[in-house]
C-alpha positions as CSV (number, residue, x, y, z in Angstrom):
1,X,-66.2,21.6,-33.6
2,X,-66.1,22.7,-29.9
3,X,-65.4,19.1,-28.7
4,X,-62.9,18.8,-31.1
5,X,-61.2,22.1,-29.4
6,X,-61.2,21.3,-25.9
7,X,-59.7,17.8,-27.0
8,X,-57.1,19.7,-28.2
9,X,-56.6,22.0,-25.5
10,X,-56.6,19.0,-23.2
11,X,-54.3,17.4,-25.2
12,X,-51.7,20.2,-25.0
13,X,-52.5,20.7,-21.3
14,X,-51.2,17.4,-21.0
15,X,-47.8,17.8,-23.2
16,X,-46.7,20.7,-21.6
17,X,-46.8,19.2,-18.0
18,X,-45.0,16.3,-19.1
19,X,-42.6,18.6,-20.3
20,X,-42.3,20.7,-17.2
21,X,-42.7,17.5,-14.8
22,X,-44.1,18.0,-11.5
23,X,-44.3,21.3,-8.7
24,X,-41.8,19.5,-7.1
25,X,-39.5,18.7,-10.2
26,X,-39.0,17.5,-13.5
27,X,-40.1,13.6,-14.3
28,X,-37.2,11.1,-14.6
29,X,-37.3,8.2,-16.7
30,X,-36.1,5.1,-15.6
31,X,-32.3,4.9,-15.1
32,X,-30.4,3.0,-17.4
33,X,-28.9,-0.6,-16.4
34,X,-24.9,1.1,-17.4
35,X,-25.6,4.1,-16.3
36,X,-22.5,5.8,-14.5
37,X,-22.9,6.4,-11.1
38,X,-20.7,9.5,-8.9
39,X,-19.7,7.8,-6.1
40,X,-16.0,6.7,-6.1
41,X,-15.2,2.8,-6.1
42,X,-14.3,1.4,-2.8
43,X,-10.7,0.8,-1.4
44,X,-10.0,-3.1,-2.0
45,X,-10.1,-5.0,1.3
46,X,-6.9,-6.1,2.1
47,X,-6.0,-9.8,4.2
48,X,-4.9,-7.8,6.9
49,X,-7.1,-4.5,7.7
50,X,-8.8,-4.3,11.2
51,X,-6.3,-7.5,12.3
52,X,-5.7,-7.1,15.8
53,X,-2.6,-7.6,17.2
54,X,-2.7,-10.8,18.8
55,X,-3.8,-11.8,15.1
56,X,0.2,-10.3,13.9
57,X,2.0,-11.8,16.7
58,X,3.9,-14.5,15.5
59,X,4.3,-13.8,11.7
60,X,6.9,-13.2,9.6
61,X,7.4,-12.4,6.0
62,X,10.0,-14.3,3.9
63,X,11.1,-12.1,1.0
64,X,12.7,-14.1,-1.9
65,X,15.2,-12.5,-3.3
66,X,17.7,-12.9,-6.3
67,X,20.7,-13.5,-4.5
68,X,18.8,-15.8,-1.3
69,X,16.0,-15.3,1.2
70,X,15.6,-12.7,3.8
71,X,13.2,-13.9,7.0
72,X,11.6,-10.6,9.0
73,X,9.8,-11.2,12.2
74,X,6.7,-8.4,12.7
75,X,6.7,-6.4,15.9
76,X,2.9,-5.9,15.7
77,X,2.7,-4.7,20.0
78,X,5.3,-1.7,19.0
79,X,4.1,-0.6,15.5
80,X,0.6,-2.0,14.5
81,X,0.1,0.3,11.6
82,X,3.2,-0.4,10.3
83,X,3.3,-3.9,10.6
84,X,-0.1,-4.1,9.0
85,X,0.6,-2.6,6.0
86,X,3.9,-4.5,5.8
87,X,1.3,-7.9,5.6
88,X,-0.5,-6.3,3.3
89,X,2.0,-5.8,0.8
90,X,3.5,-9.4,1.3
91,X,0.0,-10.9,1.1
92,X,-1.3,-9.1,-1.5
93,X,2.0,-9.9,-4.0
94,X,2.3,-5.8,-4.2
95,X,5.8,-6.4,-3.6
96,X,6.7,-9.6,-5.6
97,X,9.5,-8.4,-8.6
98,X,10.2,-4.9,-7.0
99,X,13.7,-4.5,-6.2
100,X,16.4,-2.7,-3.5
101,X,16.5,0.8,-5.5
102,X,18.7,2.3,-2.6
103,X,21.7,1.0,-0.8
104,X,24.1,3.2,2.1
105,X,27.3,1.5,2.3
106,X,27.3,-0.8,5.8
107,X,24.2,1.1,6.6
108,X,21.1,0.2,4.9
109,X,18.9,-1.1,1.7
110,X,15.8,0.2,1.2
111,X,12.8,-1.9,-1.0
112,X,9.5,-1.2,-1.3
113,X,9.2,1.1,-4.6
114,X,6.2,-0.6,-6.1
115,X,7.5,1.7,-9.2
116,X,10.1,-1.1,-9.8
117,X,7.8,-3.8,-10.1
118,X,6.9,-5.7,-13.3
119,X,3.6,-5.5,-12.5
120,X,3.1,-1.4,-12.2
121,X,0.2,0.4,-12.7
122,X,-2.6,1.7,-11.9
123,X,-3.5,-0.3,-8.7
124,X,0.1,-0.2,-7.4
125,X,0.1,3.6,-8.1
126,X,-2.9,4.0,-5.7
127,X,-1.6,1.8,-3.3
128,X,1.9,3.0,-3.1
129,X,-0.4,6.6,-2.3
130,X,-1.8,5.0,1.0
131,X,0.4,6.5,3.6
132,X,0.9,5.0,7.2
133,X,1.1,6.9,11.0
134,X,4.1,7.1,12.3
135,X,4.9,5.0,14.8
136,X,8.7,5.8,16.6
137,X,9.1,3.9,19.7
138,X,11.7,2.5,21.7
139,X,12.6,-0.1,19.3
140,X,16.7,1.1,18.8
141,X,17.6,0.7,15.2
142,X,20.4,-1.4,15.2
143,X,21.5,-4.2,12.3
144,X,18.6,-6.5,11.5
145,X,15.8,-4.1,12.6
146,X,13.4,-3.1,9.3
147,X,11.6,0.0,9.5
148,X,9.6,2.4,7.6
149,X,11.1,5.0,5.4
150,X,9.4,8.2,4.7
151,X,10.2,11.8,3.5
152,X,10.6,14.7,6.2
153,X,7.1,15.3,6.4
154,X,5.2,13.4,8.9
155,X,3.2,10.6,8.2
156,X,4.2,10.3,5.1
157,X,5.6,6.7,5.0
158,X,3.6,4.1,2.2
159,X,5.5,1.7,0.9
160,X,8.7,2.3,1.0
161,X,10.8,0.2,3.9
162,X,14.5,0.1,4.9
163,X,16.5,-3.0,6.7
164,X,19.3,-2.0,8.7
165,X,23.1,-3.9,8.0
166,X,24.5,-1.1,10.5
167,X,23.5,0.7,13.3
168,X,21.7,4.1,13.2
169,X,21.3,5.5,16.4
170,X,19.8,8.6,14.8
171,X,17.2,7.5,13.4
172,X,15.4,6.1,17.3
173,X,12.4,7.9,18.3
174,X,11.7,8.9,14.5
175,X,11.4,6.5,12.4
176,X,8.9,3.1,13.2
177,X,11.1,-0.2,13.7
178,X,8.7,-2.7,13.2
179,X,10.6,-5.8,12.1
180,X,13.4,-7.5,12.5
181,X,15.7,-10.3,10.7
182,X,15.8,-13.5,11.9
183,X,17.4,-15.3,8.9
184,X,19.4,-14.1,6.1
185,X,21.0,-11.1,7.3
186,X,24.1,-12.3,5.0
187,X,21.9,-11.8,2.1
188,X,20.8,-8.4,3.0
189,X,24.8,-7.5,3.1
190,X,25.6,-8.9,-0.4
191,X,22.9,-6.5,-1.8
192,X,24.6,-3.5,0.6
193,X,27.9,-4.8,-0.9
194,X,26.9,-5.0,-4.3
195,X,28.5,-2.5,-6.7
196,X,26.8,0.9,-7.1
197,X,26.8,4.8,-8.2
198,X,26.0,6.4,-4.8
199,X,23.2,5.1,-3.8
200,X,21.7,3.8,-6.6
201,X,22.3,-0.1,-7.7
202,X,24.3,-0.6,-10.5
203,X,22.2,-3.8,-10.8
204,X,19.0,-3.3,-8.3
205,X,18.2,-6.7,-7.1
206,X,15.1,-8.2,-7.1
207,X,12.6,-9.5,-4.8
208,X,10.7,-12.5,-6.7
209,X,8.0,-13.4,-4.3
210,X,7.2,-12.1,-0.6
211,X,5.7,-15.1,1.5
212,X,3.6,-14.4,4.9
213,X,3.8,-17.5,7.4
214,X,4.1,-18.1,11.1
215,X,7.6,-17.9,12.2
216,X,9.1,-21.6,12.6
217,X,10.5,-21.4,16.0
Protein backbone atom coordinates (compact mmCIF):
# COMPACT_ATOMS: atom_id res chain seq x y z
CA UNK A 1 0.00 0.00 0.00
CA UNK A 2 2.87 2.45 0.64
CA UNK A 3 4.48 1.70 -2.77
CA UNK A 4 1.32 2.08 -4.30
CA UNK A 5 1.21 5.83 -2.65
CA UNK A 6 4.51 7.12 -3.49
CA UNK A 7 3.76 5.86 -7.22
CA UNK A 8 1.11 8.05 -7.05
CA UNK A 9 2.60 10.92 -5.51
CA UNK A 10 5.29 10.53 -8.10
CA UNK A 11 2.99 10.29 -10.62
CA UNK A 12 1.35 13.70 -9.84
CA UNK A 13 4.74 15.26 -9.18
CA UNK A 14 5.28 14.61 -12.59
CA UNK A 15 1.73 16.07 -14.03
CA UNK A 16 1.91 19.12 -12.37
CA UNK A 17 5.47 20.09 -13.78
CA UNK A 18 4.41 19.34 -17.15
CA UNK A 19 1.72 21.58 -16.53
CA UNK A 20 3.77 24.39 -15.13
CA UNK A 21 6.83 23.65 -17.68
CA UNK A 22 10.18 24.67 -16.63
CA UNK A 23 11.89 27.61 -14.00
CA UNK A 24 12.53 29.22 -16.99
CA UNK A 25 9.03 28.89 -18.74
CA UNK A 26 6.28 26.91 -19.84
CA UNK A 27 7.06 23.80 -22.32
CA UNK A 28 6.13 24.36 -26.04
CA UNK A 29 5.06 21.79 -28.25
CA UNK A 30 6.21 21.57 -31.51
CA UNK A 31 5.01 24.45 -33.91
CA UNK A 32 2.70 23.60 -36.40
CA UNK A 33 3.70 23.30 -40.22
CA UNK A 34 0.74 26.46 -41.07
CA UNK A 35 1.21 28.06 -38.21
CA UNK A 36 0.94 31.98 -38.70
CA UNK A 37 3.93 33.70 -38.20
CA UNK A 38 4.07 38.00 -36.96
CA UNK A 39 6.54 39.18 -39.08
CA UNK A 40 5.17 41.23 -42.05
CA UNK A 41 5.71 39.78 -45.69
CA UNK A 42 8.52 41.40 -47.57
CA UNK A 43 8.26 44.33 -50.17
CA UNK A 44 8.43 42.51 -53.78
CA UNK A 45 11.77 43.06 -55.46
CA UNK A 46 11.30 45.18 -58.20
CA UNK A 47 13.61 44.94 -61.85
CA UNK A 48 14.95 48.09 -61.02
CA UNK A 49 15.82 48.61 -57.09
CA UNK A 50 19.55 49.32 -56.18
CA UNK A 51 20.15 49.97 -60.26
CA UNK A 52 22.86 52.40 -60.53
CA UNK A 53 22.81 55.01 -62.76
CA UNK A 54 24.98 54.00 -65.38
CA UNK A 55 22.52 50.96 -65.39
CA UNK A 56 19.37 53.90 -66.29
CA UNK A 57 21.36 55.77 -68.73
CA UNK A 58 20.15 55.16 -71.92
CA UNK A 59 16.51 53.88 -71.37
CA UNK A 60 13.42 54.92 -72.24
CA UNK A 61 9.82 53.90 -71.63
CA UNK A 62 7.35 53.67 -74.57
CA UNK A 63 3.82 54.10 -73.17
CA UNK A 64 1.12 52.81 -75.62
CA UNK A 65 -1.58 54.62 -75.61
CA UNK A 66 -5.21 54.63 -77.14
CA UNK A 67 -4.83 57.40 -79.43
CA UNK A 68 -0.71 56.48 -80.46
CA UNK A 69 2.63 55.99 -78.61
CA UNK A 70 4.41 58.38 -76.40
CA UNK A 71 8.55 57.65 -76.20
CA UNK A 72 10.13 59.25 -72.73
CA UNK A 73 13.89 59.32 -72.36
CA UNK A 74 15.02 58.83 -68.38
CA UNK A 75 17.26 61.49 -66.89
CA UNK A 76 18.62 58.96 -64.28
CA UNK A 77 22.12 61.54 -63.48
CA UNK A 78 19.40 64.43 -62.36
CA UNK A 79 16.71 62.37 -60.58
CA UNK A 80 17.73 58.68 -59.74
CA UNK A 81 14.88 58.07 -57.41
CA UNK A 82 12.49 59.25 -59.67
CA UNK A 83 13.55 57.66 -62.62
CA UNK A 84 13.70 54.43 -60.77
CA UNK A 85 10.46 54.11 -59.80
CA UNK A 86 9.28 55.37 -63.17
CA UNK A 87 11.14 51.69 -64.49
CA UNK A 88 9.52 50.12 -62.05
CA UNK A 89 6.19 50.91 -62.86
CA UNK A 90 6.80 50.33 -66.74
CA UNK A 91 8.52 47.04 -66.03
CA UNK A 92 6.43 45.68 -63.63
CA UNK A 93 3.06 46.37 -65.99
CA UNK A 94 1.74 48.60 -62.76
CA UNK A 95 0.81 51.03 -65.26
CA UNK A 96 -0.55 49.00 -68.26
CA UNK A 97 -4.67 50.10 -68.68
CA UNK A 98 -4.44 53.21 -66.32
CA UNK A 99 -5.33 56.23 -68.04
CA UNK A 100 -4.68 60.35 -68.16
CA UNK A 101 -7.24 61.19 -65.25
CA UNK A 102 -6.18 64.97 -65.46
CA UNK A 103 -5.59 67.29 -68.23
CA UNK A 104 -4.68 71.54 -67.92
CA UNK A 105 -5.46 73.07 -71.15
CA UNK A 106 -1.91 73.61 -73.22
CA UNK A 107 -0.30 72.82 -69.95
CA UNK A 108 -0.19 69.39 -68.92
CA UNK A 109 -1.72 65.56 -68.60
CA UNK A 110 -1.09 63.84 -65.70
CA UNK A 111 -1.10 59.51 -65.66
CA UNK A 112 -0.11 57.39 -63.18
CA UNK A 113 -3.36 56.74 -61.00
CA UNK A 114 -2.92 52.95 -60.56
CA UNK A 115 -6.70 53.50 -59.25
CA UNK A 116 -7.73 53.63 -62.94
CA UNK A 117 -6.33 50.49 -63.90
CA UNK A 118 -8.20 47.27 -64.77
CA UNK A 119 -6.05 45.49 -62.76
CA UNK A 120 -6.57 47.40 -59.10
CA UNK A 121 -6.19 46.04 -56.02
CA UNK A 122 -4.59 45.16 -53.39
CA UNK A 123 -1.00 45.09 -54.71
CA UNK A 124 -1.45 48.25 -56.77
CA UNK A 125 -2.96 49.87 -53.58
CA UNK A 126 0.30 49.18 -51.65
CA UNK A 127 2.34 50.19 -54.43
CA UNK A 128 0.67 53.32 -55.30
CA UNK A 129 1.55 54.01 -51.11
CA UNK A 130 5.36 53.85 -51.85
CA UNK A 131 6.31 57.51 -51.97
CA UNK A 132 9.56 58.82 -53.74
CA UNK A 133 12.27 61.85 -52.51
CA UNK A 134 12.03 64.70 -54.02
CA UNK A 135 14.33 65.46 -56.43
CA UNK A 136 14.02 69.35 -57.98
CA UNK A 137 16.93 70.27 -59.91
CA UNK A 138 17.92 72.38 -62.62
CA UNK A 139 16.07 70.49 -65.19
CA UNK A 140 13.55 73.74 -66.53
CA UNK A 141 10.06 72.33 -67.09
CA UNK A 142 9.40 73.22 -70.46
CA UNK A 143 7.07 71.08 -73.11
CA UNK A 144 8.20 67.49 -73.42
CA UNK A 145 9.88 67.29 -69.91
CA UNK A 146 7.78 64.49 -67.58
CA UNK A 147 8.03 64.91 -63.97
CA UNK A 148 6.72 63.78 -60.73
CA UNK A 149 3.53 65.04 -59.38
CA UNK A 150 2.80 65.18 -55.69
CA UNK A 151 0.61 66.95 -53.17
CA UNK A 152 2.05 70.01 -51.09
CA UNK A 153 3.63 68.01 -48.66
CA UNK A 154 7.10 67.01 -49.31
CA UNK A 155 8.05 63.85 -50.41
CA UNK A 156 4.98 62.77 -51.02
CA UNK A 157 5.19 61.86 -54.82
CA UNK A 158 4.25 57.78 -55.70
CA UNK A 159 2.83 57.24 -58.68
CA UNK A 160 1.37 59.80 -59.98
CA UNK A 161 3.46 61.68 -63.08
CA UNK A 162 2.72 64.72 -65.31
CA UNK A 163 4.14 65.41 -69.03
CA UNK A 164 4.40 68.86 -69.86
CA UNK A 165 2.59 70.17 -73.60
CA UNK A 166 3.47 73.91 -72.25
CA UNK A 167 5.83 75.47 -70.31
CA UNK A 168 5.77 75.95 -66.52
CA UNK A 169 8.39 77.97 -65.23
CA UNK A 170 6.92 77.70 -61.82
CA UNK A 171 7.07 74.58 -61.17
CA UNK A 172 11.54 74.60 -61.49
CA UNK A 173 13.34 73.88 -58.42
CA UNK A 174 10.17 72.04 -56.95
CA UNK A 175 9.02 69.51 -58.66
CA UNK A 176 11.63 66.50 -60.11
CA UNK A 177 11.90 66.55 -64.11
CA UNK A 178 13.14 63.39 -64.75
CA UNK A 179 12.15 62.53 -68.36
CA UNK A 180 11.62 63.88 -71.34
CA UNK A 181 9.74 63.09 -74.84
CA UNK A 182 11.51 62.22 -77.64
CA UNK A 183 8.70 60.87 -79.83
CA UNK A 184 5.08 61.44 -79.84
CA UNK A 185 4.65 64.69 -78.28
CA UNK A 186 1.57 65.12 -80.88
CA UNK A 187 -0.05 62.45 -79.09
CA UNK A 188 0.37 63.85 -75.74
CA UNK A 189 -1.56 67.11 -77.24
CA UNK A 190 -4.57 65.22 -78.66
CA UNK A 191 -5.14 63.80 -75.09
CA UNK A 192 -4.56 67.73 -73.67
CA UNK A 193 -7.02 68.67 -76.55
CA UNK A 194 -9.52 66.16 -75.95
CA UNK A 195 -12.81 67.33 -74.65
CA UNK A 196 -13.24 67.64 -70.88
CA UNK A 197 -15.22 69.14 -67.56
CA UNK A 198 -12.26 71.02 -65.99
CA UNK A 199 -9.80 68.95 -65.51
CA UNK A 200 -11.26 65.88 -65.63
CA UNK A 201 -11.52 63.74 -69.11
CA UNK A 202 -14.70 63.45 -70.49
CA UNK A 203 -13.30 60.21 -71.99
CA UNK A 204 -9.84 59.51 -69.90
CA UNK A 205 -7.56 57.79 -72.30
CA UNK A 206 -5.83 54.86 -71.75
CA UNK A 207 -2.44 53.59 -71.63
CA UNK A 208 -2.58 49.82 -72.90
CA UNK A 209 0.90 48.66 -72.22
CA UNK A 210 4.15 50.62 -70.95
CA UNK A 211 7.35 49.11 -72.66
CA UNK A 212 11.06 49.68 -71.12
CA UNK A 213 13.87 49.46 -73.96
CA UNK A 214 17.15 51.22 -74.80
CA UNK A 215 16.41 54.35 -76.65
CA UNK A 216 17.06 53.69 -80.61
CA UNK A 217 19.34 56.52 -81.45
Amino acid sequence: MKFLLTVIVVTLSTVVTSAQGTPNGPIEGPKKANERTSAAPAAPVEPFDGAPVEKMAGQCVSLDTEVGAIEIAMMPEVAPESVRNFLNLAATGALDTTTFSRTVKDFVIQGGNLSTSEKWGLELSRRMAKRVPDEPGIIKHVRGIVSMARTDEPNSATTHFFILVGDGPHLDGKFSAFGTVTKGIEVADAINHAPADGEKPDKPVRINKAVVAACKK
